[in-house]
C-alpha positions in Angstrom: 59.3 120.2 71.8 59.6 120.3 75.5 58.0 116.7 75.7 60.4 115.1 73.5 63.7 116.8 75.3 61.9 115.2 78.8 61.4 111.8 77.1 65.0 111.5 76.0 66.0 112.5 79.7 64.1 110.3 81.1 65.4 107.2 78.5 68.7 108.5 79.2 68.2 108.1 83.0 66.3 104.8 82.9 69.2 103.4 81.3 71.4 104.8 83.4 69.7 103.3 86.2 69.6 100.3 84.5 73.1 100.3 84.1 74.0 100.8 87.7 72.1 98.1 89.0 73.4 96.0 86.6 76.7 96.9 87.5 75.6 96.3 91.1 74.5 93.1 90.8 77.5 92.2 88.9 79.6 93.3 92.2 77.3 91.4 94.7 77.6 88.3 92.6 81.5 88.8 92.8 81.6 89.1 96.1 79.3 85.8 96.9 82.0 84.2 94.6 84.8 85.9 96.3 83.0 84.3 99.5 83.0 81.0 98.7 86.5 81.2 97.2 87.5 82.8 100.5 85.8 79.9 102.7 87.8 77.1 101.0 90.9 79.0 100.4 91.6 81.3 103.1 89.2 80.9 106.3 91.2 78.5 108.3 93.7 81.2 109.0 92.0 84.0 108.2 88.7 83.5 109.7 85.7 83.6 108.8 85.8 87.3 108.8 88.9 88.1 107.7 89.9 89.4 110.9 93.4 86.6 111.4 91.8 84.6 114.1 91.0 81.3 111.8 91.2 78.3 114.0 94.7 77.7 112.2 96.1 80.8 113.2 95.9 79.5 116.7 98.9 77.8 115.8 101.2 80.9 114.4 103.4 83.2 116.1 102.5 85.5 113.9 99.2 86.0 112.8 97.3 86.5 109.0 96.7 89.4 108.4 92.9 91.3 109.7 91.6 92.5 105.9 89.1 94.8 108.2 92.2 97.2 108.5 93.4 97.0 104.6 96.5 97.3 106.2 98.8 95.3 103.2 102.2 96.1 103.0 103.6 94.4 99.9 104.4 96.3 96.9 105.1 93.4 94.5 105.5 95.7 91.7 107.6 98.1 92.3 104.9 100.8 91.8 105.4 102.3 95.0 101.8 101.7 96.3 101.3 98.8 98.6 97.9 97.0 98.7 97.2 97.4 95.0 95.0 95.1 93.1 98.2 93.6 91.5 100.0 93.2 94.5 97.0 91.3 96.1 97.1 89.3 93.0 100.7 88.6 93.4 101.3 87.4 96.9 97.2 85.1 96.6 99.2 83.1 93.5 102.9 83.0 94.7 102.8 83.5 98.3 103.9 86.7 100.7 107.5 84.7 101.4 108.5 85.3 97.9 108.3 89.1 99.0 109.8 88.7 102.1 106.8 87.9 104.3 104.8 84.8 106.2 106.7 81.6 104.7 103.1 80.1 106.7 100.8 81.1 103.5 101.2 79.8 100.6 100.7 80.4 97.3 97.6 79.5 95.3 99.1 78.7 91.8 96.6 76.6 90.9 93.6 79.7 91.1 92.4 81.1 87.9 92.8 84.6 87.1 89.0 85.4 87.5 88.9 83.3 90.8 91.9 85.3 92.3 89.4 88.4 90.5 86.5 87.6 93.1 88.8 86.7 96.2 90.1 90.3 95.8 86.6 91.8 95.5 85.4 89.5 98.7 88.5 91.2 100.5 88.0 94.7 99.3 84.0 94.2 101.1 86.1 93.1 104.5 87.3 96.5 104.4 84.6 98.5 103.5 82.2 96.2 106.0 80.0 94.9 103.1 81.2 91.3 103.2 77.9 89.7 103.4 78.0 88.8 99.5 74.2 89.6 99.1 
């Protein structure tokens, strides 16, 4: 009886393990796609590491914002949370002027739901330090 009670515990955790890597994998392979998204997209001003000193930014009086310091301050909701998965959404498709911020980024319309998805995963890594999509 015993044997059978540490068989289904160990199924049980092998799955489990299994699960979690899966899971994992799933989130390094978002962020490599967030990455790439982020290269085309938002590197020129951003830079390369999300830190706001793209070589377009030279240009701006004000500079884009360092994701390092997940320091966002629109709440495009209403929610009253600022920095939310929404509001990250909202300002990547419409722009941050539309909420009273930067008329210098703009809006990225044309990006699909699950594109805008992995940009916001890439970002969240910026500010954790685990942006090396591998």
């Amino acid at each position: 009886m015993r044997f059978l009670e540490i068989k289904k515990l160990l199924h049980v955790s092998t799955l489990g393990l299994a699960i979690l890597l899966a899971s994992l994998s799933t989130q390094a392979d978002e962020t490599a796609q967030g990455k790439a998204l982020f290269a085309s997209y938002c590197e020129s001003c951003h830079g390369p590491d999300g830190d706001g000193n793209g070589p377009a930014a030279e240009a701006f009086i004000l500079k884009p914002r360092a994701f390092a310091l997940a320091a966002f301050k629109f709440d495009t909701n209403a929610d009253w949370k600022t920095g939310t998965d929404q509001d990250l959404t909202d300002v990547i498709r419409k722009g941050p002027a539309v909420y009273g911020g930067s008329q210098q980024m703009p809006g990225w319309p044309s990006l699909t739901d699950e594109e805008i998805r992995q940009l916001i995963v890439y970002i969240r890594s910026l500010e954790s330090g685990d942006s090396d999509g591998s």
